[in-house]
C-alpha positions in Angstrom: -29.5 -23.0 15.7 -30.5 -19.4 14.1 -29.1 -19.2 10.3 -26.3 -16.3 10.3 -27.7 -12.9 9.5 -25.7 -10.9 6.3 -27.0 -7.2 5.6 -26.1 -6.3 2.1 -25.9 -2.5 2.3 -24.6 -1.4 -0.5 -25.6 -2.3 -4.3 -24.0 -5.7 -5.4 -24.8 -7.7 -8.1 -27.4 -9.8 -7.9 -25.6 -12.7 -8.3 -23.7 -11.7 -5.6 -26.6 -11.9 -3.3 -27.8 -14.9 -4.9 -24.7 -16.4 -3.7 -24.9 -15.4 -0.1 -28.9 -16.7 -0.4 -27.3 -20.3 -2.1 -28.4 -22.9 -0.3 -30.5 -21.1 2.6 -27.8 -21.4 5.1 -27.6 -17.4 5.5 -30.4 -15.5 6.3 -30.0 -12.5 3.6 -31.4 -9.1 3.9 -31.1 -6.1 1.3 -30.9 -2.7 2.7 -29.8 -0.2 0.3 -29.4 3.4 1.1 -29.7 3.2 5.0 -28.8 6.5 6.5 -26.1 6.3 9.4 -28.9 6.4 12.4 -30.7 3.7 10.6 -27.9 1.5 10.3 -27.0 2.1 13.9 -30.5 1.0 14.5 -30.4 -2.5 13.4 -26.9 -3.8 12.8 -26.7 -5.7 16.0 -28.9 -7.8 14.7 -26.4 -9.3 12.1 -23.4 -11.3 11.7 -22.3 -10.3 8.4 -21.8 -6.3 6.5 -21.6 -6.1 2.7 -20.4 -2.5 1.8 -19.1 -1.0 -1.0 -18.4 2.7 -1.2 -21.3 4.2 0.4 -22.1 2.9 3.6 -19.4 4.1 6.5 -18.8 1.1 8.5 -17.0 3.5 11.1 -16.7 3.4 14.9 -19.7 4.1 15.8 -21.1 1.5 13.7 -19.1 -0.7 14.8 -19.7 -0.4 18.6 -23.4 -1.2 18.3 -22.8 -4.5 16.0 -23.0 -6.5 18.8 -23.1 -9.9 17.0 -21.0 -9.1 13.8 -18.1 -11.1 12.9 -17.3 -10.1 9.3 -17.3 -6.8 6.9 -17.0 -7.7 3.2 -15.8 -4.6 1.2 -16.8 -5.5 -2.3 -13.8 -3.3 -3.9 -10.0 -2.8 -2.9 -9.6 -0.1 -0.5 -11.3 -0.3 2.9 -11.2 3.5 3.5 -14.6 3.7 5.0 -14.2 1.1 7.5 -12.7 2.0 10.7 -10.5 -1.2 10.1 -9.1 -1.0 13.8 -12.2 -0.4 15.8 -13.4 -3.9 13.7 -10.3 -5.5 15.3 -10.5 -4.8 18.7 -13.4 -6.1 18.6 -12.5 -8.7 16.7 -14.2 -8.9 13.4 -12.5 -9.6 10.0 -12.4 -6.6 7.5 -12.2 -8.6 4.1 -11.9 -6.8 0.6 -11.7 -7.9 -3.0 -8.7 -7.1 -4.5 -8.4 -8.5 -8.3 -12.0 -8.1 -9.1 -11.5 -4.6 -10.8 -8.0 -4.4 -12.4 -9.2 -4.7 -15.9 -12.1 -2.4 -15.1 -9.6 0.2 -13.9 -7.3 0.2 -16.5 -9.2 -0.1 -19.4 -10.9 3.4 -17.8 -7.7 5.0 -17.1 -6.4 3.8 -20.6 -9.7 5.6 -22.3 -9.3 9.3 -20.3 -6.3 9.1 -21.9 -7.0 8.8 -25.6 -10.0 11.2 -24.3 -6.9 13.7 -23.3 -5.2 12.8 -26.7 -8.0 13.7 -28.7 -10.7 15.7 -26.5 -13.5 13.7 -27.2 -15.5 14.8 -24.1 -14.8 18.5 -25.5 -15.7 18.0 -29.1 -18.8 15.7 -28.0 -20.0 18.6 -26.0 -19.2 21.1 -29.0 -21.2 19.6 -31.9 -24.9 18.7 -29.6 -24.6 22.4 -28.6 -24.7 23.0 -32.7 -20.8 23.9 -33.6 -19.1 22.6 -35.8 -15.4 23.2 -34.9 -12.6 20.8 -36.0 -9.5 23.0 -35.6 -10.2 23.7 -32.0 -10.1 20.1 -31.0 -6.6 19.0 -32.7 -5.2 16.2 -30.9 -2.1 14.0 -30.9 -1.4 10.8 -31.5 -0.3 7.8 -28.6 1.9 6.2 -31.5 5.7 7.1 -30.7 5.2 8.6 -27.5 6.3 8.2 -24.1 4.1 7.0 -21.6 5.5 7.1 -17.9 3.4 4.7 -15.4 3.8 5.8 -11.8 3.1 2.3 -9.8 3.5 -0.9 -11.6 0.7 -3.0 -9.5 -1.9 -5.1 -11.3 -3.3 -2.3 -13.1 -0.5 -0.3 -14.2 1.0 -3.7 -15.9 -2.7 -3.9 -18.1 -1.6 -0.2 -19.1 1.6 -1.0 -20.3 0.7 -3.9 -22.5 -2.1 -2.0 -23.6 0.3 1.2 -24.3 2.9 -1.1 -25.9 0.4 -2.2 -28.3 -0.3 1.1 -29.3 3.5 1.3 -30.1 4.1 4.1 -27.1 7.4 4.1 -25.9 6.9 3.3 -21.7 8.7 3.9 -18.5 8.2 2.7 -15.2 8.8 4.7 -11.8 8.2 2.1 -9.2 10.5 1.7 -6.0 9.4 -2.3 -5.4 9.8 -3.4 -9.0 12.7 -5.0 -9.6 15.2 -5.0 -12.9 14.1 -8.4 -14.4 10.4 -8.1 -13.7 10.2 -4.7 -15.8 12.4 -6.3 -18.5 9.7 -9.2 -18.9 6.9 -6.5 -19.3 9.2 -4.7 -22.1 9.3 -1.1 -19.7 12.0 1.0 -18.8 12.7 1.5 -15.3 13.6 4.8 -14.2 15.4 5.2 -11.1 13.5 8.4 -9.8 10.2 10.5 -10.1 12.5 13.4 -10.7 14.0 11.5 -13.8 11.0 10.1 -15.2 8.7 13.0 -15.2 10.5 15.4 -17.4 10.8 12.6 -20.4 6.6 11.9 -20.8 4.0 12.7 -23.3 1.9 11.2 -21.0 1.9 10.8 -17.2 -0.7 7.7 -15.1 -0.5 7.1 -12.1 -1.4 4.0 -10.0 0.2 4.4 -6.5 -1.5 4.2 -3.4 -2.0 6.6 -0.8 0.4 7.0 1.5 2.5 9.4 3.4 5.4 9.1 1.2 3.2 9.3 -2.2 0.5 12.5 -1.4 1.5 14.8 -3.8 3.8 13.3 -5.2 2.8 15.4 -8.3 3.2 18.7 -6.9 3.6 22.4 -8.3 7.4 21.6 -8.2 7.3 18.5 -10.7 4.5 20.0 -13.1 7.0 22.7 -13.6 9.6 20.0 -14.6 7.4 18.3 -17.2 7.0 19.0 -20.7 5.2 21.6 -22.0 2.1 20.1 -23.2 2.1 17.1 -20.9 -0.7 15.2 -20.5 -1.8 13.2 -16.8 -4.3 10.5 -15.7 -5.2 9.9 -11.8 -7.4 6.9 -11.7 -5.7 5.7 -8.6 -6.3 7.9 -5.7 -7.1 11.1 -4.7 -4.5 12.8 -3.3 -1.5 11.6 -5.3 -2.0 14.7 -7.8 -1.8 18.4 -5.2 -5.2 19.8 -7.1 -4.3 23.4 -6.9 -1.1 23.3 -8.7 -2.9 21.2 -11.5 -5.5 24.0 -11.9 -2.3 26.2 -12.3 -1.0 23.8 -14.9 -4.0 23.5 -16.4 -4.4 27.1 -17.0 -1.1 28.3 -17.8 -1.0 25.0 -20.6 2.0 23.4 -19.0 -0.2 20.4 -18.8 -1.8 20.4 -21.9 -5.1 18.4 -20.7 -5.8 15.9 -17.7 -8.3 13.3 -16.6 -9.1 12.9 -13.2 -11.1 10.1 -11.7 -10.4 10.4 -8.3 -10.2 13.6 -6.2 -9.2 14.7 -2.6 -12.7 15.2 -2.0 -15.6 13.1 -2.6 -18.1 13.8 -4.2 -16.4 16.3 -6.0 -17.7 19.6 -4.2 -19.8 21.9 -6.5 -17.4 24.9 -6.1 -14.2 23.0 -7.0 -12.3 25.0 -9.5 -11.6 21.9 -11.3 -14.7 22.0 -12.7 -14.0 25.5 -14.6 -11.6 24.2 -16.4 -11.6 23.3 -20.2 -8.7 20.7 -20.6 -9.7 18.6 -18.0 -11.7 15.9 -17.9 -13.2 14.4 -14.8 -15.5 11.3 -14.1 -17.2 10.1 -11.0 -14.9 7.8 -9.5 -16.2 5.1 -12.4 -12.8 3.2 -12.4 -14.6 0.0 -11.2 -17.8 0.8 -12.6 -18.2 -1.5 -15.6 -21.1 -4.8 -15.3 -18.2 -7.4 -15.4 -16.2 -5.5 -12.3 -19.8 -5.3 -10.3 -20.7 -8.4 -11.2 -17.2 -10.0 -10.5 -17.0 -8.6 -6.7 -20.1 -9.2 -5.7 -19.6 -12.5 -6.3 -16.1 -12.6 -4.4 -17.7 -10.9 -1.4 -20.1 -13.4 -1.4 -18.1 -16.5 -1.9 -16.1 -14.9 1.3 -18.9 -14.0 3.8 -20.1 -17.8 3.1 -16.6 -19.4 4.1 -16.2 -17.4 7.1 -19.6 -17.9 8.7 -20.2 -21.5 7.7 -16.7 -23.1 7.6 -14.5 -20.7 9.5 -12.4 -20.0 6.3 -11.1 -16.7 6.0 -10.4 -15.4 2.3 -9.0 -11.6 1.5 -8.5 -10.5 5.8 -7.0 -7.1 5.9 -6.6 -7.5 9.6 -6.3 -11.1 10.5 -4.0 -14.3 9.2 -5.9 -17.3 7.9 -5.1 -19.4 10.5 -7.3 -21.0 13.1 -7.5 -20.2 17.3 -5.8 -23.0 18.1 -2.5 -22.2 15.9 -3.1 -18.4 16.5 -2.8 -19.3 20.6 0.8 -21.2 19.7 2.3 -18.5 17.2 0.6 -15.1 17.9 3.8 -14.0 19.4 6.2 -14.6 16.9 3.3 -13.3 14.0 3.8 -10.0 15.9 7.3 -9.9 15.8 7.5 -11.2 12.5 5.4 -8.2 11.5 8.2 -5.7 13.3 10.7 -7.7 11.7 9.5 -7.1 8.3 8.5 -3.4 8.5 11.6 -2.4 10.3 13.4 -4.0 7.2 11.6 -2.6 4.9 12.8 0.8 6.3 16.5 -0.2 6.2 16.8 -1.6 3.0 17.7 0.0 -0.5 13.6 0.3 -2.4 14.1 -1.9 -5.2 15.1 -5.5 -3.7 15.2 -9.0 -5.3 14.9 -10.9 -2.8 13.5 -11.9 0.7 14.9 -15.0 2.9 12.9 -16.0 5.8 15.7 -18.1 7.7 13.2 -20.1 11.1 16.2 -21.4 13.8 15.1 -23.5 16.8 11.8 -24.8 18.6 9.4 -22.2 16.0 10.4 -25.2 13.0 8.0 -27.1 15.2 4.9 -24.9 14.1 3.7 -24.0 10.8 5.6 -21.1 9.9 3.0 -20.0 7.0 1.3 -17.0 8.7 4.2 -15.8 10.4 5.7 -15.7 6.8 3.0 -13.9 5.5 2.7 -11.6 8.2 6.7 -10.4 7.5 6.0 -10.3 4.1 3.0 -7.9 4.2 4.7 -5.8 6.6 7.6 -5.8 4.6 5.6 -4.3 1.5 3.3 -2.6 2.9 5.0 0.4 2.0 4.6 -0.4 -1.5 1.4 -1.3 -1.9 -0.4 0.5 1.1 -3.2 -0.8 2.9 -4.3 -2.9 -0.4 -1.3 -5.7 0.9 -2.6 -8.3 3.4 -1.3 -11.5 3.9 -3.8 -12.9 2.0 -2.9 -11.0 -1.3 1.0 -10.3 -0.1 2.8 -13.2 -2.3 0.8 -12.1 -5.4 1.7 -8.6 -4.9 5.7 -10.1 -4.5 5.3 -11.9 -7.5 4.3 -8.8 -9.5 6.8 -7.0 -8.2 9.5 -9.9 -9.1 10.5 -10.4 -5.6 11.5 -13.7 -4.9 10.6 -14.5 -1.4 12.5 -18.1 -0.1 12.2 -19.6 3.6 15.0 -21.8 5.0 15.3 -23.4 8.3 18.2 -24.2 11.0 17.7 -26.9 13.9 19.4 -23.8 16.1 21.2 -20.5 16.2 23.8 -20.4 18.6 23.1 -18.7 22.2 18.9 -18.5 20.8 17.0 -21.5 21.6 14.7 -19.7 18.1 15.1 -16.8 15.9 13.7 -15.4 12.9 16.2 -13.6 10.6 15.2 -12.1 7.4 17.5 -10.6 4.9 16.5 -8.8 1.8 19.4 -8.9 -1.3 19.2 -6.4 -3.9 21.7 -4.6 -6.6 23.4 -2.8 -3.7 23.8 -5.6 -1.6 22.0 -7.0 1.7 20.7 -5.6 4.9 19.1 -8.2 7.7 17.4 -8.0 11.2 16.7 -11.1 13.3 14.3 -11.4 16.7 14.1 -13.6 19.2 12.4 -13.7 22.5 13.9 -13.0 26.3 11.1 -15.8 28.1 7.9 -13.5 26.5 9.8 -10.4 25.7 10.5 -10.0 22.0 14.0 -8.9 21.2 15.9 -7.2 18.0 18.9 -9.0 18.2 20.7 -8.7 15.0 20.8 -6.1 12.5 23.2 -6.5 9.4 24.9 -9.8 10.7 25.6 -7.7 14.3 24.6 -8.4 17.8 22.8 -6.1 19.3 19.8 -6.0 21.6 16.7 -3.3 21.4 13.0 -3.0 21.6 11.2 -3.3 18.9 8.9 -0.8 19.4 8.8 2.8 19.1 11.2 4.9 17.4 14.9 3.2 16.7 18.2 5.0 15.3 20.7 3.1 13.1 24.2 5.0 13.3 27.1 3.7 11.5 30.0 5.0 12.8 33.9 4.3 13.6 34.5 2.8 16.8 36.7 5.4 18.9 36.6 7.0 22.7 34.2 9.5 23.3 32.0 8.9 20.3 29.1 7.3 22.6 29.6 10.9 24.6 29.1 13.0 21.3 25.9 11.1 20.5 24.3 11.8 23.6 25.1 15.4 23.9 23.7 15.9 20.3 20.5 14.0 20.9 20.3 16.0 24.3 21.0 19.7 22.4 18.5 18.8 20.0 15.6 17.6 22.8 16.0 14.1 22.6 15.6 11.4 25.0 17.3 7.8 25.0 15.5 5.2 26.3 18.0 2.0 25.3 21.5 1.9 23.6 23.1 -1.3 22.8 26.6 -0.9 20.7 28.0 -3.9 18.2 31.3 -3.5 16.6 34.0 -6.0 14.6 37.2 -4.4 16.6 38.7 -1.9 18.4 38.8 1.1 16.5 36.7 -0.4 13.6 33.5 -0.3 12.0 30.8 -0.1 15.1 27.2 0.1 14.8 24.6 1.9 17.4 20.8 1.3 18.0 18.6 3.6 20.2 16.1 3.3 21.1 14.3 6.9 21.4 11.1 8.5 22.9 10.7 10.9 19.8 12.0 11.2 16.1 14.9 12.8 15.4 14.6 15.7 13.3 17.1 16.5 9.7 19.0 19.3 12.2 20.1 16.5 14.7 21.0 14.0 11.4 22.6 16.9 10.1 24.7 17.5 12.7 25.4 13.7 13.6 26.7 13.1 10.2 28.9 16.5 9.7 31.5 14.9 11.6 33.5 11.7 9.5 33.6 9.7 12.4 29.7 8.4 12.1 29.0 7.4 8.5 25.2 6.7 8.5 22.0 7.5 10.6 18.7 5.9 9.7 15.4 6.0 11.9 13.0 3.3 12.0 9.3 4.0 13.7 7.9 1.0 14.5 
């Protein structure tokens, strides 16, 4: 048989490539700088695509690699591979995840003594031949407050690294619970809107997503101190760059270091480049030898496992699990995934724990990647598209959430079910699925029976159990252009507490809520999109 063919085409380091050669069992070729045509040209040749940042691995790409099986990111994020396209085909998208925390925070941690003390500035002042010291008066780190926006891997090496310089340091993150910010000696603050107005210094380390773009914004640099000072080596996006520039100039924001930008490369007419007190770098976060060195040789030690041994390390888009299994549990991996997002969306943000309770004939399979599969889904949310079940019980464990399974030889009228319930400081919330012969089912939500489709676009609504109240739903969804497709209605007794799921075509907007909730008789709406 032919060896497997790998393309490195991005820059790794060599001893990354020397561990792909190791052993001749791959056939190894080094292709740096291909442009798109080119690489369209000769990838169905190969089994194997190492990228970094600059090669796009999109759809097109993808489409003509007629023989690959695996794309190796050597980095975190996987933005320039069309990771969907590379599943319906059926080829694992793998990343490294842990290779450049240390990188990236010891870079974030330096723009911001650079901010403290415009280094950059003063460098650029005496080669030009000045000599100006008062210009360039700085503060100190010692005895301020340092607020951390994201406490993943890299924003826990910036708080013991801030702690050591004897800042004072708060912690805004949603997922981290009480007792894991109290082992890493940071305050948690409840709120964005809280922490932002108490920092001398402002880092953030959030991924992208549509609840975090912008999440500093025009409004909240107009609710920091005066003087403040920010860091962005996360991602592009999370900072709006106009209001900055406005910040910037009018000195609310006293200086700020930007790594990463909306736009990359940074285009030559950006007005951020005007601009004194700021500092920017070229997205270097990961650029140290150690980081290089340390990915490349993940990447490697990947793309070998999959190819020759059928081990998959890292998958953004696949369990670890092999055909055989996959054939047996698929189904309950996929509802296990719905399960574990559409609880993510009822539950209070910051939550201790997670119980994975298996009833019935699925305690005959291993369980493991259906686990993992709720449990990414679950936090995906918080982390963005860096969680995968590969990396999810790490990303748990730095967030302190203590994720237990427990089993049940049956539940009742389901020959299975999978129930998870998530505990926090405000109490619990749980869903549990089932299946109707192949048809997956939500069958319990908060301890009640109910049936609905998990899919689509589902509405929660507490309400008091009383005649006509079914009546007033529907005419409000119908006022306000909104079509149900399924109801199913749970209560404990007449007249009682009752709760409602719909199942919709379309999202309900704040005007329908609005008017849902103005009445006393319905306590609560929520909407899940599944």
């Amino acid at each position: 048989m032919s060896k497997p063919k790998v393309l490195v085409a991005d820059p790794i380091a060599q001893r990354g490539i020397d561990e792909l050669a190791n052993g001749g069992s791959l056939d190894v070729t080094v292709k740096i700088g291909l442009k798109p045509d080119e690489l369209l040209a000769i990838i169905g040749e190969f089994n194997a695509l190492v990228v970094r940042s600059e090669t796009k691995a999109n759809a097109k790409v993808i489409e003509a690699a007629h023989n690959l099986k695996v794309i190796g990111r050597a980095g975190v994020g996987v933005d320039n591979v069309d990771v969907e396209a590379a599943s319906k085909r059926g080829i694992i998208v793998m990343n490294t995840p842990g290779g450049n925390t240390i990188s990236t925070a010891e870079h974030a941690f330096s723009l911001m003594v650079s901010t403290a003390r415009n280094i950059p500035q003063a460098d650029a002042s005496v080669k030009s031949g000045k000599w100006d010291r008062k210009t360039f008066v700085g503060v100190e780190l010692y005895n301020k407050t340092l607020a951390i926006l994201g406490m993943g891997r890299i924003g826990t090496e910036i708080a013991r690294r801030a702690i050591a310089f004897g800042m004072r340091v708060l912690a805004y993150d949603p997922y981290l619970s009480v007792s894991r910010a109290r082992s890493l000696q940071v305050e948690l603050v409840e709120s964005l809107d809280q922490i932002i107005p108490q920092a001398d210094f402002i880092t953030l380390h959030m991924p992208l997503t549509a609840e975090t773009k912008y999440m500093i914004n025009a409004e909240r640099l107009s609710k920091t101190k005066k003087g403040v000072r920010i860091v962005n080596c996360a991602r592009g996006g999370l900072i709006d760059e106009a209001a900055l520039v406005d910040a910037l100039k009018s000195k609310q924001v006293a200086a700020a270091a930007l790594d990463v930008f909306e736009t990359e490369p940074l285009p030559a007419d950006s007005p951020l480049r005007g601009l004194p007190n700021l500092i920017l770098t070229p997205h270097l976060g990961a650029s140290t030898a150690e980081a290089q060195e340390g990915v490349g040789i993940e990447v490697a030690e990947q793309i070998r496992a999959a190819l020759l041994s059928g081990e998959i390390r890292n998958a953004v888009n696949m369990p670890n699990i092999d055909a055989k299994t996959l054939a047996i549990i698929g189904p309950h991996i996929a509802l296990g995934e719905k399960l574990g997002y559409f609880l993510s969306q009822i539950a209070a943000k910051r939550v201790n724990s997670l119980n994975i309770n298996y009833s019935g004939k699925i305690n005959d399979a291993d369980t493991t990647p259906i686990t993992r599969s709720i449990l990414a889904a679950f936090l995906r949310a918080a982390g963005g598209a860096e969680v995968n079940v590969v990396n999810c019980p790490a990303f748990a464990e730095n967030l302190g959430l203590k994720v237990t399974e427990s089993r049940e030889s049956s539940q009742g009228d389901f020959a299975e079910l999978i129930e998870l319930t998530a505990t926090g400081e405000n109490g619990w919330v749980s869903v549990a699925g089932t299946f109707f012969g192949v048809t997956p089912r939500i069958v319990k939500i908060n301890g009640r029976h109910v049936e609905a489709k998990p899919e689509g676009v589902i509405f929660l609504l507490e309400n008091r159990d009383r005649p006509g109240i079914v009546g007033h739903v529907g005419t409000l969804l119908g006022k306000h252009k909104v079509n149900i497709a399924g109801m199913s209605l749970s209560r404990d007794e007449a007249g009682g507490e009752a709760l409602t799921v719909l199942n919709l075509d379309s999202v309900p907007g704040e005007a329908l809520i609005k008017d849902l909730t103005a009445e006393g008789d319905i306590h609560t709406a929520q909407v899940v999109q599944l």
